[in-house]
Z-matrix of the N, CA and C atoms (Angstrom, degrees):
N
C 1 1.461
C 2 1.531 1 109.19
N 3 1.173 2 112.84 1 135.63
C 4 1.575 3 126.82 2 177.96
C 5 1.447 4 126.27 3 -121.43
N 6 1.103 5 115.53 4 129.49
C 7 1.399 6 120.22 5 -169.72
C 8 1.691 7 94.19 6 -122.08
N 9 1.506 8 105.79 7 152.87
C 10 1.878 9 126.20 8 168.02
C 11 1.078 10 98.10 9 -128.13
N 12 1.350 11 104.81 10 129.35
C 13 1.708 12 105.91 11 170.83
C 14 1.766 13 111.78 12 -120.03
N 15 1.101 14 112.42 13 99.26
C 16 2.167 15 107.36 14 178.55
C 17 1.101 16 106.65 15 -50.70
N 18 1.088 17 145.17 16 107.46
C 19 1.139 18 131.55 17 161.67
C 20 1.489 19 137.39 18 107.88
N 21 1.337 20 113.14 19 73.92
C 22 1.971 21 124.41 20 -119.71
C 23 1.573 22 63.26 21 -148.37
N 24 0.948 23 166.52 22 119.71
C 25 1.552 24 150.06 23 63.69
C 26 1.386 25 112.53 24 -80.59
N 27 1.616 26 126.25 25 -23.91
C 28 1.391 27 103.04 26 -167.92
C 29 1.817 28 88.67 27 -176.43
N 30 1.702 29 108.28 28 170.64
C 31 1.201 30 112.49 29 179.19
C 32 1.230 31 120.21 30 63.66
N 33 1.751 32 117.65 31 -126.22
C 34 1.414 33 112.90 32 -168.64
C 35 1.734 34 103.37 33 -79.23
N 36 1.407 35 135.75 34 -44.13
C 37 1.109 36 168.40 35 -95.75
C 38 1.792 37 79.63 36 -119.14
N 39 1.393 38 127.14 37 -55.62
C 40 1.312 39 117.54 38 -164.36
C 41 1.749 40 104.00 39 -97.32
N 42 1.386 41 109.31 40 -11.26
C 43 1.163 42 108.58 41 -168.99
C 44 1.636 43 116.56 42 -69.81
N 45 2.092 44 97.65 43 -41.82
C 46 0.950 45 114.84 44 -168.89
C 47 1.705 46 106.79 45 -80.56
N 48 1.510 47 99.26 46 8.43
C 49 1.773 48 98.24 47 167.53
C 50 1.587 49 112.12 48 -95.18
N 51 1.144 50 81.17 49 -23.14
C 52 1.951 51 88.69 50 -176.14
C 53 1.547 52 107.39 51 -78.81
N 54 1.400 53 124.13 52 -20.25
C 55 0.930 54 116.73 53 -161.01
C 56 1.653 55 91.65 54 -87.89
N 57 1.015 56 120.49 55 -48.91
C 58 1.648 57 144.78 56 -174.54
C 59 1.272 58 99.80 57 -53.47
N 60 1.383 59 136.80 58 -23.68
C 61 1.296 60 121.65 59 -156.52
C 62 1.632 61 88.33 60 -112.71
N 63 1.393 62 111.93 61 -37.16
C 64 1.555 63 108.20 62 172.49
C 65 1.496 64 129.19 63 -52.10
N 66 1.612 65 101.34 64 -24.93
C 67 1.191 66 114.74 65 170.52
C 68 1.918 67 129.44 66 -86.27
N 69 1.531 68 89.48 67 -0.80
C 70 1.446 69 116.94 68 167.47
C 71 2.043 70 108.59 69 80.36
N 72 0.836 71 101.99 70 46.41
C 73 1.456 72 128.54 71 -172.02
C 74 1.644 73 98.22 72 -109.79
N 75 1.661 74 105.27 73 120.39
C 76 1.386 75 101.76 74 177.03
C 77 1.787 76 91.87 75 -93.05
N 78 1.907 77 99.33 76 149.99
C 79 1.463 78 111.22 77 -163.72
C 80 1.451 79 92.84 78 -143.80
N 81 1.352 80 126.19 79 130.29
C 82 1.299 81 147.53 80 143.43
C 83 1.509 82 119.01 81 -69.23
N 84 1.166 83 130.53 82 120.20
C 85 1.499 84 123.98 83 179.74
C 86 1.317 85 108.25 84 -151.32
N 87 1.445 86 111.05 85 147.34
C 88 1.702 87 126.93 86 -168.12
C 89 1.601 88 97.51 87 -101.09
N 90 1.265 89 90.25 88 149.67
C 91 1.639 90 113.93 89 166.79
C 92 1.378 91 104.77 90 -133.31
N 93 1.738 92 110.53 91 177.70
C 94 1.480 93 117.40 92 163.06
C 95 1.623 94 99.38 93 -83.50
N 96 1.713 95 100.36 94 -70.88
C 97 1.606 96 114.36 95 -151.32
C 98 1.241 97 109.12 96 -87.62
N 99 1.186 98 133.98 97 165.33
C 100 1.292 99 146.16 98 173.59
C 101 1.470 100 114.19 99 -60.44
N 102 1.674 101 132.94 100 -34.89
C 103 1.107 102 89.94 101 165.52
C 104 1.465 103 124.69 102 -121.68
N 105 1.443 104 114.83 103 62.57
C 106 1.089 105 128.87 104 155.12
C 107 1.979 106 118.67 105 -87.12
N 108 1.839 107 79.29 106 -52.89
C 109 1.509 108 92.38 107 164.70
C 110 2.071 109 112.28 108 -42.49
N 111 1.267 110 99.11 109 -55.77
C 112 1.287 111 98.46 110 -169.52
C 113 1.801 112 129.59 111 -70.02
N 114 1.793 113 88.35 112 -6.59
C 115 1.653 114 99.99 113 163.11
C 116 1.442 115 111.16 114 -85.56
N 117 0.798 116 109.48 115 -42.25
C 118 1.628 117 133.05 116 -176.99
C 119 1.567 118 90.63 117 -57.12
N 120 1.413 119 152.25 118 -50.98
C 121 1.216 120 128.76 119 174.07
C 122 1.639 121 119.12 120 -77.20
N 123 1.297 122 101.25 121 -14.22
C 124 1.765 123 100.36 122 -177.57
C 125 1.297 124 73.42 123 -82.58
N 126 1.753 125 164.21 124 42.24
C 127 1.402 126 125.07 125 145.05
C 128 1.805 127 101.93 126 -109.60
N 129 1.500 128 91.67 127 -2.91
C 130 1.538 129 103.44 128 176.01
C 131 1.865 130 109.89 129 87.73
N 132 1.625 131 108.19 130 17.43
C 133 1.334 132 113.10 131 150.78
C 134 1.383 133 115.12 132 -83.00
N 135 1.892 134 105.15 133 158.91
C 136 1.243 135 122.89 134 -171.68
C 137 1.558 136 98.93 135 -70.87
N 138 0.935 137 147.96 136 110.45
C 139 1.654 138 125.17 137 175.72
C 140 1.482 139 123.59 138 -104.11
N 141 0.910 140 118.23 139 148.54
C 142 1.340 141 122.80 140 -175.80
C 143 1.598 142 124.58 141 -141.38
N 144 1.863 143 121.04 142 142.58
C 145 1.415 144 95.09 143 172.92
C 146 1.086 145 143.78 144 -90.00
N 147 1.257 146 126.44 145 155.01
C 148 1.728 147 117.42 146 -171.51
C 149 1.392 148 99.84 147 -145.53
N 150 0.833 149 123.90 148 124.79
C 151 2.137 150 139.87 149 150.66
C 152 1.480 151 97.38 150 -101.49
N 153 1.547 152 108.73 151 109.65
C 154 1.183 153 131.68 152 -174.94
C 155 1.683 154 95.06 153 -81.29
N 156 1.122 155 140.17 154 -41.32
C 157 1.207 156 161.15 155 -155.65
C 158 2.214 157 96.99 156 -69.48
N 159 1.824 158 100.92 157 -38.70
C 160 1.672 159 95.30 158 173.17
C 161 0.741 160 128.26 159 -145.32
N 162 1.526 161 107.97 160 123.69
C 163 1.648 162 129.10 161 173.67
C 164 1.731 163 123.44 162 -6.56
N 165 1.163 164 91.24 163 -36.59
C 166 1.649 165 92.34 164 166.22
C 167 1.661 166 128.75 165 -68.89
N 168 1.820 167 93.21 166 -51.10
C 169 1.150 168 88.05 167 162.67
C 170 1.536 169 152.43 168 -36.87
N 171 1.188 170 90.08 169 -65.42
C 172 1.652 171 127.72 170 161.91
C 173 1.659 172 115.20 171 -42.59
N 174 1.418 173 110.98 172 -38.16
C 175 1.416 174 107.59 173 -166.66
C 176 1.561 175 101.19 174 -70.32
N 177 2.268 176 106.57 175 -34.29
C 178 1.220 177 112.24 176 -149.59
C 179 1.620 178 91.80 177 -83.67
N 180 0.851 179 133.51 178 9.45
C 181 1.648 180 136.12 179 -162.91
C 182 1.248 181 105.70 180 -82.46
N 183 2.071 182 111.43 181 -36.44
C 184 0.981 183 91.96 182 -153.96
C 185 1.556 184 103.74 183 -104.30
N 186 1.237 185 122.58 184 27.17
C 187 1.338 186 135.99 185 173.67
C 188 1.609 187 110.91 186 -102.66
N 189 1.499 188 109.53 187 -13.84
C 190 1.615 189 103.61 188 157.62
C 191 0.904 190 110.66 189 -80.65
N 192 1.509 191 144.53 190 -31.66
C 193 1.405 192 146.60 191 -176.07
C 194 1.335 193 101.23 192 -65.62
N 195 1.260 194 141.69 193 8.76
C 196 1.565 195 112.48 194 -145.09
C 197 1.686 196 92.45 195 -88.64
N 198 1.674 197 124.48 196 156.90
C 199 1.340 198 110.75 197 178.97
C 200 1.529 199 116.31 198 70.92
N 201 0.923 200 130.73 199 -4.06
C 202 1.902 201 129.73 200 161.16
C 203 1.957 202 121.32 201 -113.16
N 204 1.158 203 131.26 202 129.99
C 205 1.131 204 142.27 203 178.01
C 206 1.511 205 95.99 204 -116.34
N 207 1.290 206 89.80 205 137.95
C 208 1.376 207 117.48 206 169.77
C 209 1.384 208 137.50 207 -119.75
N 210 1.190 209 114.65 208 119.87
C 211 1.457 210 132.06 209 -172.09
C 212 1.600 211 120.09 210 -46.29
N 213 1.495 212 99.05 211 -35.57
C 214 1.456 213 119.05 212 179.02
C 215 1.359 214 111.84 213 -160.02
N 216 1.578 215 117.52 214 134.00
C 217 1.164 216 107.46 215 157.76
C 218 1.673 217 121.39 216 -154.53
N 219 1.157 218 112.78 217 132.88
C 220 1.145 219 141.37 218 -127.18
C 221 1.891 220 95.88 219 -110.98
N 222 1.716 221 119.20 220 106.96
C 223 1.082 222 100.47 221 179.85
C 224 1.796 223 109.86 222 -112.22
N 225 1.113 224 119.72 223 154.84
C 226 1.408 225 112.98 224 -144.97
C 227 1.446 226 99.63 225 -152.67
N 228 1.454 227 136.58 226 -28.80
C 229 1.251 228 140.68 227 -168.31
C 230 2.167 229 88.17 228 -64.44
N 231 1.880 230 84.32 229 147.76
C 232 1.627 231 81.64 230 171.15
C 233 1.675 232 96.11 231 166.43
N 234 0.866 233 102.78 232 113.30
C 235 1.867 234 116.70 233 170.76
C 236 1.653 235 122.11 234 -66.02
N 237 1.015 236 138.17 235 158.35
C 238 1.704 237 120.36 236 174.92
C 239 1.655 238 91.94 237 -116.00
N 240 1.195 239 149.79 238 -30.76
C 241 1.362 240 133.03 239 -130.45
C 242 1.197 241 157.78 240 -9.07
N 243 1.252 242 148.17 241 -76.68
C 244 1.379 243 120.01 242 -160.43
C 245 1.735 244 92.05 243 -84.04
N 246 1.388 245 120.39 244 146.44
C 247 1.882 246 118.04 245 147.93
C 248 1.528 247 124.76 246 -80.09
N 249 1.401 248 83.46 247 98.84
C 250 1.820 249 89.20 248 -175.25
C 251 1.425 250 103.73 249 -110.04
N 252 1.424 251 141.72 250 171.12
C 253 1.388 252 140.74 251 -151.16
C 254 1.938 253 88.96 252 -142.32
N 255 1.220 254 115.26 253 -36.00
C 256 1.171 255 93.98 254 -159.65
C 257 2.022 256 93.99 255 -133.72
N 258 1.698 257 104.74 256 -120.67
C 259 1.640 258 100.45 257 168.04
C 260 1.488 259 109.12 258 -116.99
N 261 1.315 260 103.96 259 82.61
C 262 0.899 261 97.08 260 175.00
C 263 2.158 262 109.46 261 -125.18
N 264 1.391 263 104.40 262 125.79
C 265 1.404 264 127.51 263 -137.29
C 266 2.011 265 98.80 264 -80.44
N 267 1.274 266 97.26 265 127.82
C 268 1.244 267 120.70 266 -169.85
C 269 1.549 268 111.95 267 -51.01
N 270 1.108 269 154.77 268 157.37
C 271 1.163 270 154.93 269 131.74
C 272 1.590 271 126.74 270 -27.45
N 273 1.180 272 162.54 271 170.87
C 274 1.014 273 158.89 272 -167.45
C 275 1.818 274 99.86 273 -98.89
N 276 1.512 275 106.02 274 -61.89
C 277 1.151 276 98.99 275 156.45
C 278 1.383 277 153.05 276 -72.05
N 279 1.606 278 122.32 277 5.53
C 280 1.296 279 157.05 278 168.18
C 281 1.857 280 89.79 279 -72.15
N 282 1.104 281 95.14 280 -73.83
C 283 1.684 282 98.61 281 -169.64
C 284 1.084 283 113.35 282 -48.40
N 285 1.790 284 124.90 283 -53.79
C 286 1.243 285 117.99 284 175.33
C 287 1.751 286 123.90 285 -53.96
N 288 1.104 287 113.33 286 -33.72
C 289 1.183 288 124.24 287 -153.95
C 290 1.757 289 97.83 288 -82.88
N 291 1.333 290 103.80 289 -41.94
C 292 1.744 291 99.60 290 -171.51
C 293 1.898 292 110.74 291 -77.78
N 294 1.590 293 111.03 292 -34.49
C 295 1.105 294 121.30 293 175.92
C 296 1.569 295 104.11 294 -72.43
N 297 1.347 296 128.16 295 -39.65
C 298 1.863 297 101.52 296 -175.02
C 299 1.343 298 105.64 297 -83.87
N 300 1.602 299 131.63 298 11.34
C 301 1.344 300 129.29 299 -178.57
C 302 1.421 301 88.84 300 -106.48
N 303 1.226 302 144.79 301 -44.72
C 304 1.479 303 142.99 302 -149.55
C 305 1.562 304 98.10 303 -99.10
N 306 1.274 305 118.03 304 -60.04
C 307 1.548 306 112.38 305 170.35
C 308 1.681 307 134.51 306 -94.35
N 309 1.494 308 84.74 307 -58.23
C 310 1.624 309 85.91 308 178.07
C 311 1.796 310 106.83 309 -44.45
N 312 1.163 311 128.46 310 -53.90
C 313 1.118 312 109.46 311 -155.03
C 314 1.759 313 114.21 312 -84.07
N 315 1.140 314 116.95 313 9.82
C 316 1.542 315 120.73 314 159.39
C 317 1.240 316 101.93 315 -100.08
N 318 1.343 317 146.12 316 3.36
C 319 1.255 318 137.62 317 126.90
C 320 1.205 319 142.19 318 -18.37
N 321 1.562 320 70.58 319 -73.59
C 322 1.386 321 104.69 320 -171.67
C 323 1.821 322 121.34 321 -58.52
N 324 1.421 323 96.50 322 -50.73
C 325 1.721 324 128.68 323 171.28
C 326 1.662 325 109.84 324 -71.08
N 327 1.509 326 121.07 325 -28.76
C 328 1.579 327 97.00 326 -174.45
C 329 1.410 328 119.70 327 -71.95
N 330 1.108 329 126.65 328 -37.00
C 331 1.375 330 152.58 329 176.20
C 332 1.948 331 107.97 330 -23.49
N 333 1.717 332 83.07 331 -60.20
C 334 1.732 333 90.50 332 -175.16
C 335 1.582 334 97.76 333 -84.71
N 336 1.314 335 134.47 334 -45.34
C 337 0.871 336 153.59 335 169.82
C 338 1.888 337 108.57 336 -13.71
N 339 1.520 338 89.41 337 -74.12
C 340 1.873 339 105.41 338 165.82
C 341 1.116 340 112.11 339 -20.52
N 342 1.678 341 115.64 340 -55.58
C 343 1.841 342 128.30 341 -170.23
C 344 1.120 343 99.86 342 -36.41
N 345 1.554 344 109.53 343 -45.47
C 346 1.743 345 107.76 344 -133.57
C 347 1.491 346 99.59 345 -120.46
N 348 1.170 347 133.35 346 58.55
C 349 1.284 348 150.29 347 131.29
C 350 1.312 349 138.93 348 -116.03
N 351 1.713 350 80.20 349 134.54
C 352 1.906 351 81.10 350 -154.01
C 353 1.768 352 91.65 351 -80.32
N 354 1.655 353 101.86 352 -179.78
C 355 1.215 354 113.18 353 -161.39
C 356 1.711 355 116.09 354 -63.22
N 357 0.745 356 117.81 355 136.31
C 358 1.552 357 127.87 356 -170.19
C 359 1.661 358 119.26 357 66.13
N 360 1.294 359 98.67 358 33.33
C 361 1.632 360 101.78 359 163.25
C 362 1.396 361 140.05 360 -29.53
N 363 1.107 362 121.46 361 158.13
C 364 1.335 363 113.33 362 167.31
C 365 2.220 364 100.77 363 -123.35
N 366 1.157 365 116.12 364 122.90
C 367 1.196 366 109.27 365 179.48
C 368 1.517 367 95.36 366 -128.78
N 369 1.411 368 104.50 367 133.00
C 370 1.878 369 120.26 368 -169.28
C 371 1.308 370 117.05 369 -139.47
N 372 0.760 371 133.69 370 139.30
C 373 1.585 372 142.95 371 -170.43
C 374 1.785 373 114.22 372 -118.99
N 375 1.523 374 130.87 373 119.56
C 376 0.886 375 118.27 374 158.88
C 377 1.172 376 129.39 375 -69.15
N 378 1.466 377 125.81 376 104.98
C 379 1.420 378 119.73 377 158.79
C 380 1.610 379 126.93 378 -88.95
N 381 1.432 380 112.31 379 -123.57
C 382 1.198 381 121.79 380 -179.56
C 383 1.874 382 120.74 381 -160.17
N 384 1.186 383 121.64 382 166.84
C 385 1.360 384 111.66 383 -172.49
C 386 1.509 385 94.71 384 -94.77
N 387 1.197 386 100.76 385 -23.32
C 388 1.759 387 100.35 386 174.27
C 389 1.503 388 124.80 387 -74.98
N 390 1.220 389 105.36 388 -12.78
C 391 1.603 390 101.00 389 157.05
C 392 2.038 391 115.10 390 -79.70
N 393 1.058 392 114.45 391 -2.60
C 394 1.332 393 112.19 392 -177.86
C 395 1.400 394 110.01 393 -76.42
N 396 1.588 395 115.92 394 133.00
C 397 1.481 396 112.74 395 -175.05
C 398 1.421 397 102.48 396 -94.94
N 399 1.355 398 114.84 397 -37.45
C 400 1.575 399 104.27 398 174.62
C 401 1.659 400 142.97 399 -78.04
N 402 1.511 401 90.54 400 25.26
C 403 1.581 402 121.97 401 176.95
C 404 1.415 403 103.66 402 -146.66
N 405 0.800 404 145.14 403 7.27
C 406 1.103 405 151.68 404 147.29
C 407 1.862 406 124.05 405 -20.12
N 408 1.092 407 131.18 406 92.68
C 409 1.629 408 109.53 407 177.48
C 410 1.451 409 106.27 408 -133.93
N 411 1.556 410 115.40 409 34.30
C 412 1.593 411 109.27 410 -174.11
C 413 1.286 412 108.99 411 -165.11
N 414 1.393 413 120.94 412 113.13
C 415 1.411 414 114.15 413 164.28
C 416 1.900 415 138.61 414 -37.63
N 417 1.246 416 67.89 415 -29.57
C 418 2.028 417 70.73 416 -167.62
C 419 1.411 418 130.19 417 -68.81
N 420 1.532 419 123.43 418 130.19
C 421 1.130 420 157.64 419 -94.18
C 422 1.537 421 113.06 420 -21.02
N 423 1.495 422 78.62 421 95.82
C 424 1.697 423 98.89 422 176.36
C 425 1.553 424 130.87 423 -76.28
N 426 1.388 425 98.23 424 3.79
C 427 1.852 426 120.90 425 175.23
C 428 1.394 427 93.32 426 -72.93
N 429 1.581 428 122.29 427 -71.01
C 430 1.463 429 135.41 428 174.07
C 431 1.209 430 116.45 429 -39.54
N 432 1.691 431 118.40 430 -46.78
C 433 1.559 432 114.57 431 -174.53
C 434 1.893 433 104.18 432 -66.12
N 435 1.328 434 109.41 433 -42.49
C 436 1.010 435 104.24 434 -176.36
C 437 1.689 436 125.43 435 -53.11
N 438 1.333 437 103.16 436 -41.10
C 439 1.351 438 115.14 437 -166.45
C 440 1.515 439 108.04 438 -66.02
N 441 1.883 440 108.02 439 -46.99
C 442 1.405 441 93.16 440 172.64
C 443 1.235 442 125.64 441 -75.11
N 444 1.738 443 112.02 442 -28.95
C 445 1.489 444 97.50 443 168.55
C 446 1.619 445 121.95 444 -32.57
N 447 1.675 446 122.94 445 -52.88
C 448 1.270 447 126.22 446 175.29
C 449 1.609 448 121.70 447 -65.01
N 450 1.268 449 125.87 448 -22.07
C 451 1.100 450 133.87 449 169.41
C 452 1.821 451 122.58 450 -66.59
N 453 1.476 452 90.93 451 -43.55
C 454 1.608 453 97.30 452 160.32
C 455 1.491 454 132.50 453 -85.11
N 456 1.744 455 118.00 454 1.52
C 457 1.294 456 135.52 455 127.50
C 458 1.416 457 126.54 456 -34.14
N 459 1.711 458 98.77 457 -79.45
C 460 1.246 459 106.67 458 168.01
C 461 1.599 460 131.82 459 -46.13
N 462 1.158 461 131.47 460 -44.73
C 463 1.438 462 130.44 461 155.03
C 464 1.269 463 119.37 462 -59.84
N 465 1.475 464 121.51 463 -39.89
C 466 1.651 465 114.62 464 171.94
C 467 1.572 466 113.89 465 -52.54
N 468 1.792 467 130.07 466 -29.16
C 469 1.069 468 122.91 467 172.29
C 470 1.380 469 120.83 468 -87.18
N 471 1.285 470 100.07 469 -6.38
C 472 1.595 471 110.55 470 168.09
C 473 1.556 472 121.59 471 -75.24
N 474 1.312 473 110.72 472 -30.06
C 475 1.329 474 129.81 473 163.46
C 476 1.862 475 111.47 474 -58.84
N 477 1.346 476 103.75 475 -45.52
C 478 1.445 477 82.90 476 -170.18
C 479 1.710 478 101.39 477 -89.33
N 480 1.471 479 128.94 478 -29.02
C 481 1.811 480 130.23 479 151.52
C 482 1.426 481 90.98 480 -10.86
N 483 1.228 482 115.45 481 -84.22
C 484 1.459 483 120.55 482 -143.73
C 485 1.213 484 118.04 483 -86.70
N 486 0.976 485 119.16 484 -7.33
C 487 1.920 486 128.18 485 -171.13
C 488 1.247 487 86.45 486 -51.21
N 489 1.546 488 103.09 487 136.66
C 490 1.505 489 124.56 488 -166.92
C 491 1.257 490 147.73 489 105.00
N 492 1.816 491 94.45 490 -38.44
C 493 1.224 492 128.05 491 -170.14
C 494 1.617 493 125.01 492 -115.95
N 495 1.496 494 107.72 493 -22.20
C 496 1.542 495 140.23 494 172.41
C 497 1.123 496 118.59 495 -132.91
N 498 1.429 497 104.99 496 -174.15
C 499 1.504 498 118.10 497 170.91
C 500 1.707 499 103.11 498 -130.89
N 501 1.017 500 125.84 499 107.90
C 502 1.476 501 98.56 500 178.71
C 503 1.496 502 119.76 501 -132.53
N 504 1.529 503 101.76 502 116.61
C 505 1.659 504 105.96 503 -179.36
C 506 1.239 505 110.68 504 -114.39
N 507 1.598 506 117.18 505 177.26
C 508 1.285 507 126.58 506 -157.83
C 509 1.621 508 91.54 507 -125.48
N 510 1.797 509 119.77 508 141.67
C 511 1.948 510 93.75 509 -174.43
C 512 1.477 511 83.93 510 -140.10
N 513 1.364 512 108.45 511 165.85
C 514 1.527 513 133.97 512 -172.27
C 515 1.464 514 95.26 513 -112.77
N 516 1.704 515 126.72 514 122.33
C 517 1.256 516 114.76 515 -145.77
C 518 2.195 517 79.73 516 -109.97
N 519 1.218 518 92.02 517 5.43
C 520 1.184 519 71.27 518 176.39
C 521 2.090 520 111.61 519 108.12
N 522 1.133 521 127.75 520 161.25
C 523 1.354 522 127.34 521 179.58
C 524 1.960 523 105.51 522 -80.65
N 525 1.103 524 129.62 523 74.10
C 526 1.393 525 116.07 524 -159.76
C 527 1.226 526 92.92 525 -112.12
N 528 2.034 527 98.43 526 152.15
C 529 1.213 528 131.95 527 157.03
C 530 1.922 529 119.32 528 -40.51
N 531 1.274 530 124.20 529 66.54
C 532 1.428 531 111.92 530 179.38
C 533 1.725 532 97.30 531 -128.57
N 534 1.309 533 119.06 532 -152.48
C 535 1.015 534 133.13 533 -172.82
C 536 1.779 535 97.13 534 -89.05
N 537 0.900 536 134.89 535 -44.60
C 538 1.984 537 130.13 536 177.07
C 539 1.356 538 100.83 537 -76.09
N 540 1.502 539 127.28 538 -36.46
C 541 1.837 540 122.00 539 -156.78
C 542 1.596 541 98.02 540 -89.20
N 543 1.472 542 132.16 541 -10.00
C 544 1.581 543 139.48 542 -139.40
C 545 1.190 544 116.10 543 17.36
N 546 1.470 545 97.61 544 -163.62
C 547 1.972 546 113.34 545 -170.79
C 548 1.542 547 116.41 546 -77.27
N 549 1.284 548 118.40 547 5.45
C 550 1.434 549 127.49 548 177.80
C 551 1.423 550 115.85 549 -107.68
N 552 1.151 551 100.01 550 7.76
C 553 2.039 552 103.79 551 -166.06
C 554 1.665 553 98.24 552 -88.03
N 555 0.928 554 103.93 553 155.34
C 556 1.904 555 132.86 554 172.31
C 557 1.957 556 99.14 555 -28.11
N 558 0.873 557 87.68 556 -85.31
C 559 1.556 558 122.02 557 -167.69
C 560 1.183 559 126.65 558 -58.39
N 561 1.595 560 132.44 559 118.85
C 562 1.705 561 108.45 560 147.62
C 563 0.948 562 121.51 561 -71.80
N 564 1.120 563 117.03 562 174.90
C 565 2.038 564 124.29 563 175.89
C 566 1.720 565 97.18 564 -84.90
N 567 0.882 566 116.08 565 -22.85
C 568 1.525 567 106.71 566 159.89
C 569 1.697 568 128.03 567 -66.13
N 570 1.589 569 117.55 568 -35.48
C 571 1.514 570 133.63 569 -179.90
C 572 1.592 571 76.83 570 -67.43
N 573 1.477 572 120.14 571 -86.71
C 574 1.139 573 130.29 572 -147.66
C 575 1.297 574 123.81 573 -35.57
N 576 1.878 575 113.32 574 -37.79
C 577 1.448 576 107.45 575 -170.63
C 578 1.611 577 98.33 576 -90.94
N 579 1.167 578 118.57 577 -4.84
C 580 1.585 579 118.30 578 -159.37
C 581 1.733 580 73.27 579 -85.84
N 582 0.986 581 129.03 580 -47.12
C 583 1.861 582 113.30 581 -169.64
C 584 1.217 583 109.53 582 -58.45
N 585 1.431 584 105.23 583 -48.47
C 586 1.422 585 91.68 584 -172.94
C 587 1.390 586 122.60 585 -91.49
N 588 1.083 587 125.30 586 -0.06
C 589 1.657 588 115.46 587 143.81
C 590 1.290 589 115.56 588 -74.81
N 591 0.824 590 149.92 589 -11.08
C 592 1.467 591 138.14 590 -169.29
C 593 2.222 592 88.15 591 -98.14
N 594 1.606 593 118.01 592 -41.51
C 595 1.532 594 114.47 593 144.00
C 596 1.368 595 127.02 594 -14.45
N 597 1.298 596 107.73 595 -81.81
C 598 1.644 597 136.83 596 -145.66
C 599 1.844 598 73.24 597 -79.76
N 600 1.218 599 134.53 598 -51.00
C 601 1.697 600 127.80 599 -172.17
C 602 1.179 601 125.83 600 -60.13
N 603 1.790 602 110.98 601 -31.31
C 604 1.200 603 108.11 602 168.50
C 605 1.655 604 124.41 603 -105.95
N 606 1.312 605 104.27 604 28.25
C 607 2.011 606 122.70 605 172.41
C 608 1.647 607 92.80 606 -40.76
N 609 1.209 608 114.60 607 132.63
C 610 1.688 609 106.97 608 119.39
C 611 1.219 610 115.92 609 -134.05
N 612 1.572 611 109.29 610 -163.25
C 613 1.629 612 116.44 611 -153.36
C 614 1.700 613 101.00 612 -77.27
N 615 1.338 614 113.58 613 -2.29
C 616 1.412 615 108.22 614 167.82
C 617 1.648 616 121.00 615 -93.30
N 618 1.502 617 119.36 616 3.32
C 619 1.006 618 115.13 617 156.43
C 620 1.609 619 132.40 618 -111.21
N 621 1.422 620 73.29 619 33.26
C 622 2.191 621 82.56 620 175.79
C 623 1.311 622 100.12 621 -78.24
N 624 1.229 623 109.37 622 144.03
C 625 1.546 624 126.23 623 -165.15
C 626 1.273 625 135.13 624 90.62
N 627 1.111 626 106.46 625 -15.84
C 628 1.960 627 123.32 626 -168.10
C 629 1.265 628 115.20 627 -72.78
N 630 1.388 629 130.14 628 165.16
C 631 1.394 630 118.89 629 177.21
C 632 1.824 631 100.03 630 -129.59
N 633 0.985 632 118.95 631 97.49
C 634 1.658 633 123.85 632 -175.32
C 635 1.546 634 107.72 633 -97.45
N 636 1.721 635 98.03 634 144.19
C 637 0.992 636 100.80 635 153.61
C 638 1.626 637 122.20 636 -80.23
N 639 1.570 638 104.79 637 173.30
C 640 1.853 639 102.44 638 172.26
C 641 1.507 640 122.52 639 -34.91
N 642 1.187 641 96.98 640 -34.55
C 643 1.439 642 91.71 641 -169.36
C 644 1.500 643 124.18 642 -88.70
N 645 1.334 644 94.59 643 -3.67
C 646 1.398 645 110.73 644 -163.08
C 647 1.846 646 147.89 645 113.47
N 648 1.569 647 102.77 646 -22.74
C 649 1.014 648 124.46 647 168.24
C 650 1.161 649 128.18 648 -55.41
N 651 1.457 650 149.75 649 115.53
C 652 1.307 651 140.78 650 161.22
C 653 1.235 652 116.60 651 -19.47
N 654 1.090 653 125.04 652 133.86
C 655 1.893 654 149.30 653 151.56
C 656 1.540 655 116.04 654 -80.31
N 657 1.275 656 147.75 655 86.84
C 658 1.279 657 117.82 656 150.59
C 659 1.318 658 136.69 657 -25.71
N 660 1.241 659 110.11 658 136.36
C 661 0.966 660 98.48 659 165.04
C 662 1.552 661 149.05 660 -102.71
């Protein structure tokens, strides 16, 4: 069994490698810097680099993959930027920067991505409950809400691509203790990934498309 994880330097992203590997699951996972990469092999994942953020990156990713299918893979990289409370209007480079990390670059990556799942996949995307418009009751940072709103677009059409061939949901990992959620949030990154694997374990092909929280519950969307 094989797992990919986008976005393994830290928080939920490395946790849910540690957890995977404890469970004796060989796991490939991207970082930016070197020594994330280099924790990421003391957990005895394959690691590799990726800047989700450029086209280059991304293109070269998918020539490390070449020859591996994956059972699951799990994309997770994602920036929040500016903290705004109400409308107050992003920077030019604010916008670019949070949207080619939050969307463009699962764009960019599903494409090759598709290749490399083996039959009855599970392909999942971390989003957020704050991208949900039909729960929605708060403006604040509406750069972020926006982006996942589009991010959980983007996987909803990925869902119908693949129907047949995957499973693909979008999950709310929950309010967690990391470096974006801070030291006041709900969650450890330990609660959090333990939900959502025990999630992502009990998928079937009738929940391709869905947007769950950790625990399992439907998200509006």
């Amino acid at each position: 069994m094989k797992t990919l994880v986008i976005g393994a330097s830290r928080g939920i992203g490395f946790e849910f490698v540690r957890q995977e590997r404890a469970a004796g699951r060989e796991v490939v996972a991207t970082a930016r810097d070197d020594d994330a990469l280099e924790r990421l092999r003391a957990l005895g994942a394959t690691a590799l680099p990726l800047d989700v953020g450029s086209a280059e990156s991304c293109s070269r990713l998918g020539g490390q993959l070449d020859g591996l299918a994956f059972d699951l893979v799990l994309l997770n990289a994602g920036v929040y930027g500016p903290q705004t409370d109400g409308l107050q209007a992003p920077s030019d480079d604010e916008f670019d920067a949070v949207m080619r990390v939050n969307v463009l670059g699962p764009m960019r990556l599903l494409p090759g991505l598709a290749e490399r799942l083996a039959p009855g996949a599970r392909l999942v995307a971390v989003s957020s409950r704050m991208g949900s418009i039909g729960e929605r009751s708060s403006p604040g940072g509406w750069l972020y809400r926006a982006s996942k709103a589009a991010l959980n677009s983007v996987l909803k059409d990925a869902s119908l691509a693949l129907q047949g061939r995957a499973v693909c949901v979008v999950v709310h990992p929950g309010w967690v203790r990391t470096d974006m959620g801070g030291a006041g949030a709900d969650l450890s990154p330990e609660q959090s990934v333990a939900d959502l694997r025990r999630t992502i374990g009990g998928l079937t092909d009738a929940d391709n498309g869905r947007f769950l929280n950790h625990d399992g519950e439907p998200i509006a969307w």
